[in-house]
C-alpha positions in Angstrom: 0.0 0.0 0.0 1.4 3.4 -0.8 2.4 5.9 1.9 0.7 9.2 2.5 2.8 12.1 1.5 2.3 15.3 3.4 3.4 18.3 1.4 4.0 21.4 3.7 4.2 24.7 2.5 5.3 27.9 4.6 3.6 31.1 3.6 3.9 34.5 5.4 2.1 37.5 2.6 3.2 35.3 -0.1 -0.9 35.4 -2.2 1.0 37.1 -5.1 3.2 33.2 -4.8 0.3 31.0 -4.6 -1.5 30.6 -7.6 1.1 29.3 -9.4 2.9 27.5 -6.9 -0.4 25.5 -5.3 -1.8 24.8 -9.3 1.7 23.0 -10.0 0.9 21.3 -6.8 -2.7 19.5 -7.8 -1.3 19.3 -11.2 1.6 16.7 -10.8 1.3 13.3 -12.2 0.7 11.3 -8.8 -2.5 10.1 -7.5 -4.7 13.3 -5.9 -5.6 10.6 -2.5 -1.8 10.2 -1.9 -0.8 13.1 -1.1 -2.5 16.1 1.2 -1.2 19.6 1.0 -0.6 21.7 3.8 -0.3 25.8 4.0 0.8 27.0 7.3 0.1 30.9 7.4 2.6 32.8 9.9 0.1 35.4 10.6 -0.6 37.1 6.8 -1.8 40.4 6.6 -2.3 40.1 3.1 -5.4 38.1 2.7 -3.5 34.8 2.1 -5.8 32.6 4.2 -9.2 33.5 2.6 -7.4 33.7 -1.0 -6.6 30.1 -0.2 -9.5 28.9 1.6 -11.3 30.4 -1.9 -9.2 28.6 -4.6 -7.5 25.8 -3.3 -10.6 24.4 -0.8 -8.3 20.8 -0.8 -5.6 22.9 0.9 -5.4 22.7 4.9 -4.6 25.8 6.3 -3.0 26.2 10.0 -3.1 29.8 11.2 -0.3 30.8 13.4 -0.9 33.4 16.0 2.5 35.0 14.6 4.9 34.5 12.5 7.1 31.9 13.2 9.6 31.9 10.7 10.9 29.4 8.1 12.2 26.2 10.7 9.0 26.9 13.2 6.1 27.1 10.4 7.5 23.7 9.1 7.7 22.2 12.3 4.1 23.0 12.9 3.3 21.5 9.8 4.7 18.4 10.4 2.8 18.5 13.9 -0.4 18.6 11.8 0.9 16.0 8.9 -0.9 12.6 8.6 1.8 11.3 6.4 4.9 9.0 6.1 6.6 10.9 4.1 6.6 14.9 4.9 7.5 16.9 1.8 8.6 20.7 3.0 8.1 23.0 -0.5 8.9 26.7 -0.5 6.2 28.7 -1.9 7.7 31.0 -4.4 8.7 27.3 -6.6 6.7 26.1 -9.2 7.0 22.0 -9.7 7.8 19.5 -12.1 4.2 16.8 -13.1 7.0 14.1 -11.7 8.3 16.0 -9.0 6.7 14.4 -6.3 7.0 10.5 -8.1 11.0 11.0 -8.7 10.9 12.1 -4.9 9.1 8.8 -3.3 10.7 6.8 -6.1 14.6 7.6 -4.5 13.1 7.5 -1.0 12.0 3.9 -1.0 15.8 3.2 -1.0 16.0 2.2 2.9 19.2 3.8 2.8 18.1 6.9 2.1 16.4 9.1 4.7 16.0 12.7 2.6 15.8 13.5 -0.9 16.2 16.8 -2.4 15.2 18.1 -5.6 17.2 19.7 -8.3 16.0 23.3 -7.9 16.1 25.0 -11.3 16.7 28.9 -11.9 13.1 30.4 -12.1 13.7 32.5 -15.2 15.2 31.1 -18.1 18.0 32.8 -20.3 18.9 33.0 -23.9 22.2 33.4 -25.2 23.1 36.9 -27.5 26.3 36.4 -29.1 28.5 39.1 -30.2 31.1 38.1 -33.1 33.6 40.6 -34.6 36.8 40.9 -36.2 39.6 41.9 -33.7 42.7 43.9 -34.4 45.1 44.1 -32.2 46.1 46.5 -28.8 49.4 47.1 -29.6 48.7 48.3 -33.2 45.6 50.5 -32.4 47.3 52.5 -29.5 51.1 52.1 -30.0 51.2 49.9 -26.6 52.8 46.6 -25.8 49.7 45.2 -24.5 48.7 42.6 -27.8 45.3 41.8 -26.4 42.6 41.5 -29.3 40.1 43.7 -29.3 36.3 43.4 -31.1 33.7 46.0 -30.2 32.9 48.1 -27.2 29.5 46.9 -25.6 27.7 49.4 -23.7 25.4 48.2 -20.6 22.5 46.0 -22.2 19.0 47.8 -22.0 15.8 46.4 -21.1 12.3 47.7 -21.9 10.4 48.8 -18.6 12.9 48.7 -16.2 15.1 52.1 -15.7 18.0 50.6 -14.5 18.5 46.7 -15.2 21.4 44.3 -14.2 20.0 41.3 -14.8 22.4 40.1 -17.6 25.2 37.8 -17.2 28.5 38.3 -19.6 29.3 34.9 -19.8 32.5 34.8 -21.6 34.3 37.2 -24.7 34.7 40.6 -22.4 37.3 42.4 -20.3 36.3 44.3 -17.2 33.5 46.9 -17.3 34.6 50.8 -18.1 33.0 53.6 -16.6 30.4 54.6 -14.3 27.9 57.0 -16.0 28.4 54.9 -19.1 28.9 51.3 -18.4 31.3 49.9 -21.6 32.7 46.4 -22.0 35.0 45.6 -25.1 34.6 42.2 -26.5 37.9 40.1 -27.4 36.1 39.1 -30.5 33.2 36.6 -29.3 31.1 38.6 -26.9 28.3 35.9 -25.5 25.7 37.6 -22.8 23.1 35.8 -21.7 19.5 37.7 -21.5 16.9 36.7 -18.9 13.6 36.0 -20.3 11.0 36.2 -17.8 7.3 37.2 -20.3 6.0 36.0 -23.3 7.5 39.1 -25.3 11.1 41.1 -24.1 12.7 44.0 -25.8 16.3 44.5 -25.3 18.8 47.4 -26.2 22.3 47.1 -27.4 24.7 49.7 -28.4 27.9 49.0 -29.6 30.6 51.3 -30.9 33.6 50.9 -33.1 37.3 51.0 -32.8 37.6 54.3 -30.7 40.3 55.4 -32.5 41.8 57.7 -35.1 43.6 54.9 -36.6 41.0 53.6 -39.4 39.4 50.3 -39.2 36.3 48.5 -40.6 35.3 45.5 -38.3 32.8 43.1 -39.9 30.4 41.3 -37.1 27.6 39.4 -36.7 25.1 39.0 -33.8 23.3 35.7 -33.5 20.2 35.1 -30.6 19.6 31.3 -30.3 20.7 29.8 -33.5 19.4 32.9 -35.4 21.7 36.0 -37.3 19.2 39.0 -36.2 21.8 41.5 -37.6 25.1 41.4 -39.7 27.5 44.3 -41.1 30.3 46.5 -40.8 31.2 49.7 -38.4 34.1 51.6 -39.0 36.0 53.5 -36.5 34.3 55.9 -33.5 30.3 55.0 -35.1 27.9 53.5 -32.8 25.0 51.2 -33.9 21.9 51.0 -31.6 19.9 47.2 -31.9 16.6 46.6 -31.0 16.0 42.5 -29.8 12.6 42.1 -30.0 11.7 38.6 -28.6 8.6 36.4 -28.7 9.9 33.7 -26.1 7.7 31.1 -28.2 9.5 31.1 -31.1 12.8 30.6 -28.8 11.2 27.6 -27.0 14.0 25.4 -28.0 16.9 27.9 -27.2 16.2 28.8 -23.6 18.7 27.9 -21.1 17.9 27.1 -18.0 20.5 27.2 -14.6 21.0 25.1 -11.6 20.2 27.1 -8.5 21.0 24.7 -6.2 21.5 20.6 -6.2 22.6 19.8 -2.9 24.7 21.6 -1.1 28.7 21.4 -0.5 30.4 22.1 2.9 34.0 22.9 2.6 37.2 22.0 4.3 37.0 25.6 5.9 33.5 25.3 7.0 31.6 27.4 4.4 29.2 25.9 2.4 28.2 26.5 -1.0 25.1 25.2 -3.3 25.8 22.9 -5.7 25.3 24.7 -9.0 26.0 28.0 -7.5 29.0 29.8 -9.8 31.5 31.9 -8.6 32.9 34.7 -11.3 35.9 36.6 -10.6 38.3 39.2 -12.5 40.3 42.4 -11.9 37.3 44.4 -11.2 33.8 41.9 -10.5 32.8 39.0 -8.8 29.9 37.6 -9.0 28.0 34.7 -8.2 25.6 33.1 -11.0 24.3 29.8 -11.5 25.4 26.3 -13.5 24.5 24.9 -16.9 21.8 22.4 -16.7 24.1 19.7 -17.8 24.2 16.1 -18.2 26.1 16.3 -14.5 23.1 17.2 -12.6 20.7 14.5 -14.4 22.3 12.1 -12.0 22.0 11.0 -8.4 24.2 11.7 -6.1 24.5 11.8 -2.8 24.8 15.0 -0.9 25.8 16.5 2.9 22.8 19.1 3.1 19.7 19.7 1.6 18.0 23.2 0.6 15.1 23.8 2.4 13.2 25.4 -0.6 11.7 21.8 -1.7 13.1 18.1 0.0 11.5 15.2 1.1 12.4 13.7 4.6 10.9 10.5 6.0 8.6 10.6 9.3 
């Protein structure tokens, strides 16, 4: 006979999170009289409970008196949990239709006393690449430095938002220039990856020329997904302005998505790290950004801590 599972979610003014989070929930591909689903509500004042009550009538709510925090709403849920298997789910996730059946599927190892799930990056990316001819350093500014150098990238736009940082320069560009006028140079294969969050993005890229009296012609190209959206030439000190227009549906098969967290690592020193969590570092940045979705995290493994945004743990 199978075991109850008992899926706990913690919610303090988090109605904006639950629609999408508790729909995943009843829409997974396990039976519905298997698993119960419980919200415990650290004292809302944003009309969580009755949103709930409302939409989701399968849902049982517990309503703390106040707000009890991540580790104390859970263990209230699990106070309240029928189950054999208690499932804790963080509610600004949205699941996988096998999430919960890979879960109970590793757990009936009798080995195994948690499982955690492979917590994907909510907003997928697409890759923008940048392709140029280079000429060198040395020869453009009588210097001994013999770097190659493409085009200069200015800070990537994106419609709506008046200041936006939510790019990551993956690979192809020295340190940023500037402060009023944020400027990377490309060493010849600039790739950025945008974040696409709705159905239809606009993005903004300006990039200049050699900025130099010396006079050069550099022939690029600029690719989104598998697809040229703009070829040409610029020539010395002129600045082009591109306007990405993208309907995410047609770029279904390009999006990449990232590996927030698989596990989590504890070091030699004592700190601990997620697994999938990226760490990149030069002269003048560092910045931490997520994993590829590679064929390394398609496999089991086993792991010294578990992430508390969605794991199963046996009663």
């Amino acid at each position: 006979m199978s075991k109850l599972v008992s899926i706990i979610i913690v919610n303090y003014n988090g109605k904006h999170l639950l629609d999408e989070c508790l729909t995943s929930v009843f829409s997974i591909n396990y039976p519905k009289d298997q698993y119960e689903v419980i919200l415990i509500d650290n004292d809302s004042q944003d009309d969580s409970v009755n949103y709930t009550r409302k939409n989701f009538p399968k849902v049982r709510i517990i309503e703390s008196i106040k707000n009890l925090g991540f580790t104390g709403g859970n263990n209230l849920g699990v106070k309240h949990a029928n189950g054999e298997y208690y499932v804790l789910l963080n509610s600004d996730t949205k699941v996988d239709k096998n999430w919960l059946k890979e879960l109970i599927k590793t757990a009936q190892d009798k080995n195994v006393g948690a499982v955690s799930s492979k917590l994907l990056y909510y907003t997928p990316f697409l890759k923008l690449e940048i392709k140029s001819e280079t000429h060198l350093k040395a020869n453009l500014y009588s210097d001994d430095d013999f770097s190659p150098l493409g085009l200069i990238v200015e800070k990537v736009r994106r419609d709506k938002y008046s200041d936006f940082d939510g790019c990551w320069y993956q690979s192809g560009f020295y340190p940023v220039r500037g402060e009023a006028l944020k400027t990377r140079w490309t060493d010849g294969k600039g790739v950025i990856l945008l974040p696409i969050e709705d159905d239809k993005e606009i993005f903004r890229v300006v990039i200049h020329g050699i900025p130099s009296d010396f006079e050069a012609k550099s022939d690029y190209k600029v690719t989104l997904g598998d697809k040229v959206i703009k070829s040409g030439s610029i020539r010395s000190n002129d600045v082009e302005s591109l306007k990405i227009e993208i309907n995410k549906k047609d770029y279904q098969k390009n999006l990449i998505w990232l590996v927030q967290n698989a596990g989590n690592a504890v070091f030699k020193s004592g700190l601990g790290r997620d697994i999938g969590a990226v760490v990149k570092m030069n002269e003048t940045e560092l910045k931490e950004f997520y994993d590829f979705d590679t064929n390394y995290y398609k496999q089991q493994r086993k792991v010294v801590g578990l992430c508390g945004a969605s794991f199963l743990i046996k009663k």
